[in-house]
N, C-alpha and C positions, 0 to 999 in steps of 0.2 A: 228963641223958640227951640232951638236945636239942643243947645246946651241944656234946656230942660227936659228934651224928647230924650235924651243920652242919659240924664241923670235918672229919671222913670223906669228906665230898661233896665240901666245897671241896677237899682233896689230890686225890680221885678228878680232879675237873674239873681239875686244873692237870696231873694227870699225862695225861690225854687232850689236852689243851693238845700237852703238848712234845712226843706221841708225833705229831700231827697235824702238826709244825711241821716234824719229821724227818724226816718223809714227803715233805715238800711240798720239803724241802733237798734228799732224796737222789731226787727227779722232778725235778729242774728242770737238769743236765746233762742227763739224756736228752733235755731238752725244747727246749736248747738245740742239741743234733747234732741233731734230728729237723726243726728250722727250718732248718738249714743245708741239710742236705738237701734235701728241699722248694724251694729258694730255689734250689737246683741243678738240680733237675727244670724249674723255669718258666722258668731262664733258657735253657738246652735247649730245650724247647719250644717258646720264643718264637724263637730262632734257627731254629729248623726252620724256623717259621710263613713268617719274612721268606723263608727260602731257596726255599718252595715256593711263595710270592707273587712272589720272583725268576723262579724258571723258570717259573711261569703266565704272567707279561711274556712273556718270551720267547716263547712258544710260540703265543700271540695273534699278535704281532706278526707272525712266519712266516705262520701263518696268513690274516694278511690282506695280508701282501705277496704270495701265490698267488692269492687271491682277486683281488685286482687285475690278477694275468699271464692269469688266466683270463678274468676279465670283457673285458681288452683284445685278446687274442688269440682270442676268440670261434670254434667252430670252423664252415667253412662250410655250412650246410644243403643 
């Protein structure tokens, strides 16, 4: 009875085994378009980043070239 109880278990566990392995086979394209993905959002992102650090450049820079027409142009009191 033992020896049959031990051999039942062990089939049960090998078949949770490969049901486990199937699983993990048919997640792993999703898992792989889900990274591409992702890796397409941060590159995105990151190009924003730089272009909004581009026009922040810019807009200093005008910024302080007024600043200077104004400080040098002073108006008379």
């Amino acid at each position: 009875m033992a020896d049959l109880k031990a051999e039942i278990l062990e089939g049960v566990q090998e078949a949770v085994r490969d049901a486990q392995t199937e699983i993990l086979k048919a997640f792993f394209p999703f898992q792989e378009n889900t990274d591409l993905r992702i890796r397409a959002v941060e590159v995105k992102l990151s190009n924003t980043d730089v272009g909004l650090t581009e026009r922040m450049s810019v807009i200093e820079r005008r910024l302080a070239e007024i600043e200077k027409k104004l400080f040098l142009n002073r108006p008379a009191a």
